[in-house]
N, C-alpha and C positions, 0 to 999 in steps of 0.2 A: 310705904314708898310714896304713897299719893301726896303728903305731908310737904315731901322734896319740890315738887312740882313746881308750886308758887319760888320757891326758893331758885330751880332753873331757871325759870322764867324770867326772873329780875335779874337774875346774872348774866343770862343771854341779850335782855334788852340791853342791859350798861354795854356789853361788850359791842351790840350792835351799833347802838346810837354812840356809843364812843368813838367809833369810825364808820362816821354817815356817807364818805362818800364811797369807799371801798364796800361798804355793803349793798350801796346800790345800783354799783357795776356789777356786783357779785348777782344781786337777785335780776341787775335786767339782762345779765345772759342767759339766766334760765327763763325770763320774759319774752326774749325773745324766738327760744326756740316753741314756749310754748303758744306765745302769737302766732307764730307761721301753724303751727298743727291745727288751733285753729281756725286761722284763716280759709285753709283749705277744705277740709270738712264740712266747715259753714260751706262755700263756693258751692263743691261738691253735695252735699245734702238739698242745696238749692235749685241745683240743676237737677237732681231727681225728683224734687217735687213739682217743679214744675215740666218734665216731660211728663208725667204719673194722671198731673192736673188735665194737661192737653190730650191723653189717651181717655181720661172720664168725660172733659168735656164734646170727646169726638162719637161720644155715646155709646152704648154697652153693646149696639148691633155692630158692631166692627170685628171686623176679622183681618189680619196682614197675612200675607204669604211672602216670605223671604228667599231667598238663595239660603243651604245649607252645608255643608263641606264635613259633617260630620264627623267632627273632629271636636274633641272636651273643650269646655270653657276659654281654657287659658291660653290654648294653640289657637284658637279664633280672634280673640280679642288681639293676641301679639300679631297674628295674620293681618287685621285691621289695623293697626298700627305702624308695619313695616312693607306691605305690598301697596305699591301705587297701581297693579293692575286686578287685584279682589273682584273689582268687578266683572272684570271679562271671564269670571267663572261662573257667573252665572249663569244657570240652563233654563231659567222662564224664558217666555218667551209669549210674544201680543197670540200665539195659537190657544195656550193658555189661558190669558183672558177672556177670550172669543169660548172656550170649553167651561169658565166659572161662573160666563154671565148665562148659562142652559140651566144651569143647575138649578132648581123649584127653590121659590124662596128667596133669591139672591135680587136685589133690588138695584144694586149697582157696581161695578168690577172697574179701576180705574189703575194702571201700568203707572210706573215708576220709573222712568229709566233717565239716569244723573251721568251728565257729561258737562264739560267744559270746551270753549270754542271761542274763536276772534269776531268781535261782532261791531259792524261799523253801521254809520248815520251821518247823512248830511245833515248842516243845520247853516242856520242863517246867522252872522254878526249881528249889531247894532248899525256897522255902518254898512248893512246890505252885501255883504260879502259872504261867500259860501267856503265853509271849510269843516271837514270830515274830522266827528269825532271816535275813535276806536278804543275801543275796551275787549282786552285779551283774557283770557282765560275768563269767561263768564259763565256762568251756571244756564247751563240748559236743562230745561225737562221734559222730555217726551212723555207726554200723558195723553189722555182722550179727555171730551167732555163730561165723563162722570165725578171724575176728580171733586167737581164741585159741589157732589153729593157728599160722596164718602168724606171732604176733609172741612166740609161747612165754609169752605170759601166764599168770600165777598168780592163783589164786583162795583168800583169805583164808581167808573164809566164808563161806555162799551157793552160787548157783551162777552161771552165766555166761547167755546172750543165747540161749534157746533158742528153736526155732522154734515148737514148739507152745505156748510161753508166751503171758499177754497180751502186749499191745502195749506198753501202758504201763510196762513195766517197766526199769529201769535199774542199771547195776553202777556202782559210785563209787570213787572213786581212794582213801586212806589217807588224804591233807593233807586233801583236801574232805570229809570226811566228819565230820576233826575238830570242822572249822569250818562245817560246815553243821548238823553232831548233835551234836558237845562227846563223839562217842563213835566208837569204831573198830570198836561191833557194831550197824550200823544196819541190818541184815536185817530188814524186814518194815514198816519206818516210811514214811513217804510226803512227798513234798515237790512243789512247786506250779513247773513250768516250762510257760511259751506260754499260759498260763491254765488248765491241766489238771493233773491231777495224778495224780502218777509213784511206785510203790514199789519200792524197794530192792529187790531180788531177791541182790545180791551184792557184797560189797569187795574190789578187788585186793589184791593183796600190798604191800608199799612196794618200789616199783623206785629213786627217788632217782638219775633218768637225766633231769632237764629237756630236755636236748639231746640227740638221737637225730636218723636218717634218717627218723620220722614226723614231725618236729618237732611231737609231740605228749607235756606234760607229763604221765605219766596219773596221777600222786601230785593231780593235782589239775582231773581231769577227770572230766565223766561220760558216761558208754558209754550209750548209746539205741538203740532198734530205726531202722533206716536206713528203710526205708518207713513206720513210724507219722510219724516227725519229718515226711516229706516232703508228707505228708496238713497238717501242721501249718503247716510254710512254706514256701514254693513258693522263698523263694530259694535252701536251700540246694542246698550243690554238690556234686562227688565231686572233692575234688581230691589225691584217690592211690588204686590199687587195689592191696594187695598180693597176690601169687599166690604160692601154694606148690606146689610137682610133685612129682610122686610118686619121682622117682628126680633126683638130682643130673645127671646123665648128657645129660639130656633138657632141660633147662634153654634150651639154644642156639636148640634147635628148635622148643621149646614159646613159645620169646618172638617166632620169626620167626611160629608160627602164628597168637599175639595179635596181632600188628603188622597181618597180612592182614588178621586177620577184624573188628579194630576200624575199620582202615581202608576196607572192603568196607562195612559196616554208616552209615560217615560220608559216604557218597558219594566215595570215594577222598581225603579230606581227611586230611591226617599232622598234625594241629594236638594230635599228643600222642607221648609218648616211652616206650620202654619198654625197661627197664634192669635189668640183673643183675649180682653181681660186684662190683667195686671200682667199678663204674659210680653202682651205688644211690646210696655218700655223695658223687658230684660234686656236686648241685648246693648243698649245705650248703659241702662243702669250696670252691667258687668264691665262693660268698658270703663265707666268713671270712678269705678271701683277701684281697678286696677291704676289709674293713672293715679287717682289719688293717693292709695299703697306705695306708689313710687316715690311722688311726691313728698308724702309722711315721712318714709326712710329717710329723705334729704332732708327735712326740716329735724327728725330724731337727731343727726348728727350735730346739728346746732346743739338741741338741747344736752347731746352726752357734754359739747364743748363746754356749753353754762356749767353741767358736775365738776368737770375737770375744772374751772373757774371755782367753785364752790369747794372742792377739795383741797386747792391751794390755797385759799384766802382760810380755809379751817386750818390746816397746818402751819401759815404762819401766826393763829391765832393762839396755838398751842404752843410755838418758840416763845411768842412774847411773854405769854400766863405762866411760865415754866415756874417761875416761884411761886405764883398765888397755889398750883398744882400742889406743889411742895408742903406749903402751909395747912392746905384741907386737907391732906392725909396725915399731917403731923396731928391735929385736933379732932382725927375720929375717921374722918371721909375714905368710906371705899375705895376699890379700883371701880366698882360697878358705878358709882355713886357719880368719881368723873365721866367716865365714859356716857353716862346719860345726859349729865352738863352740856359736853360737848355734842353729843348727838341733839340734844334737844334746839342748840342754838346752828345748828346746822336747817334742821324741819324749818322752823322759824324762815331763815333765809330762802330756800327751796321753797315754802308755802308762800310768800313774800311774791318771790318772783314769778309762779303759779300765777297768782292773782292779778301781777301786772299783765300778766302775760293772756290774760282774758280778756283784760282790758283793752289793752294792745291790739288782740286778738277782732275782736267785735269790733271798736274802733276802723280798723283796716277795712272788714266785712262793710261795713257802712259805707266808704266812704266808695268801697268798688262800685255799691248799689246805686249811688249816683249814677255813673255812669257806663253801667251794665243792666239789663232786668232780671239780673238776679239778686232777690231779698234775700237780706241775711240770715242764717238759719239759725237755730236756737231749739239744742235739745239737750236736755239735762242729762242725757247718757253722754255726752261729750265733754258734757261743762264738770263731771263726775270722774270721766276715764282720764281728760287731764289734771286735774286738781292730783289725784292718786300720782299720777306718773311724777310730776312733779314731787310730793312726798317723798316718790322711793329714789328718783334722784339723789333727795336729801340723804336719806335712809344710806345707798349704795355708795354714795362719793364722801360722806359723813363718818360711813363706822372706820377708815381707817386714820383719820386722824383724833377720833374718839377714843382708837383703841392705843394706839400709841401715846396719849396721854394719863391713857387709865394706868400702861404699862410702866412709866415712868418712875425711878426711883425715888422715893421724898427726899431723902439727903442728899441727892445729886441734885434735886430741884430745890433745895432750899439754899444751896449754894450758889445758884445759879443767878446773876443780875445782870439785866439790859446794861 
């Protein structure tokens, strides 16, 4: 049988390169589905490594404490995905922080609580004229000043969340500051959130990490005192505490001791989680899992589209050959013998478009990396699962007009002329 092979193979290329441009619509719609597979993948692979990268480089004494809803996997992630109020379920609370920063060992406890708010600033024209600029739905964070322990924040200019500061005082991200002041030295100026009004005290650094284990932008957030805010609105929540320990070592024991004493303090309710290690980016990494599964499905449809594409272009391949069919069985040739012919010139197109479709694929990843910070990823178990899938494309939208040719009568095919 191996004998044949070269023999398919020259009969599959003639018939390909006989009609170049119908084979290369044929292989760029199975290119294209397999570009988008992966585009996404890559995307998706890249944004876990780099939350994965920021929970190692946040160092191994970290511990997070979440909100929990104890509910499997799949119901949380969809929970996060379709509740715009997730957070108001949250049961931490600043009592909690104030009970993790007692506990031996624990070096610094810093609250999380993400909301969004109307947040305005005078500023001055060029021609000395005063007019307000307003920025709606902005990321606010109520934190304390340890925040800058636990998450290695930098500070531009300014300084940070001090405890004998006033109340009202706030640190701002780089992006917001541009676009709240037109300026990246807004130290001492004042801007109007909840109806009160708030002075710079300090600017972060530009971090340019949107996605991180806080899922907190801070290029375009702003840092607030956690008990002034709470005086302010009673809804908001605590829905993350990070904890930092004084020694790596201790870490295990220090999270069993939170787990107790948050537990103890809720009336023995576990209605929250507390995580360290490669634990921190699960619930980011479960969530991009699932979107990308989503997304896969939609791009898989393309690709059956390309089969379906590849299916048709083989059976009109088979109308045409209907003599040449004829002739090889008249001089010896199997049924098996076609059926391999034409399967074989099927893989060919399906592998074909596989490989553009990598290209295409990475190509895209690139070019998002421009202007995204996420690097393209590149892992041979993907670059492997598609090359296959693509084959069986070949393989499943191949065998029936493979078999339909094998099936074919020789004397009805040799009567047979275009």
């Amino acid at each position: 049988m191996s004998f044949l092979l070269p023999t398919h193979y020259r009969i599959a290329y003639d018939s390909i390169t006989r009609n170049r441009t119908r084979s290369f619509l044929t292989c760029l719609g199975i290119g294209i589905g397999v570009g988008a597979i992966i585009l996404i993948l890559s995307l998706m692979g890249s944004i876990q490594n780099l939350v994965s990268s920021q929970v190692a480089s946040a160092g191994s004494d970290l511990i997070v404490v979440r909100p929990s809803q104890e509910k499997d996997t799949l119901d949380n992630v969809i929970d996060q995905l379709t509740s715009s109020n997730q957070y108001l379920k949250s049961n931490l609370s600043l009592k909690d922080v104030t009970a993790i920063k007692k506990i031996p060992g624990v070096a610094a406890a810093a609250p999380i609580s993400k909301s969004s708010a109307t947040i305005s600033a005078e500023r001055v024209n060029d021609a000395g004229d005063n007019y307000t600029t307003t920025i709606s739905s902005a990321s606010i964070i109520a934190t304390n000043s340890d925040l800058i322990k636990t998450d290695r924040l930098t500070i531009a200019s300014g300084s940070f969340i001090n405890k004998g500061a006033q109340e009202n005082t706030a640190i701002i991200g780089h992006d917001l500051s541009l676009a709240l002041f037109g300026s990246t030295e807004p130290v001492g100026k004042t801007f109007t959130l909840y109806g009160h009004k708030f002075i710079v005290t300090g600017i972060l650094s530009k971090i340019n990490d949107p996605i991180n284990f806080n899922s907190v932008d801070f290029d375009n957030s702003l840092l607030v005192n956690a008990d002034y805010i709470k005086s302010l609105d009673e809804n908001v929540q605590i829905q993350q505490i990070n904890v930092k320990t004084e020694t790596a070592n201790s870490v295990p024991s220090i999270a069993e001791d939170i787990s107790s004493t948050l537990s103890s303090s809720k009336s023995g309710d576990k209605n929250f989680s507390v995580a360290y290690g490669d634990q921190i980016s699960h619930p980011a990494n479960e969530l991009l899992v699932v979107i990308s599964g989503m997304l896969t499905i939609v791009a898989g449809v393309s690709l059956i589209v390309g089969g379906i594409g590849v299916m048709n272009i083989m059976l009109v391949s088979v109308a045409e050959r209907t003599h040449e069919i004829g002739i090889r069985k008249a001089v010896g040739a199997t049924s098996g013998n076609i059926l391999l012919q034409f399967l074989f010139e099927s893989l060919i197109l399906s592998s074909l478009g596989g490989i553009l479709g990598l290209i295409l694929g990475y190509v895209a990843a690139f070019l998002v990396s421009v202007v995204t910070p996420f690097s393209p990823y590149i892992d041979f178990n993907i670059l492997g699962i598609t090359l296959a899938t693509s084959v069986s494309i070949g393989i499943i939208f191949g065998i029936y007009p493979a078999a339909k040719a094998a099936h074919k009568n020789p004397i009805d095919s040799l009567r047979y002329y275009r």
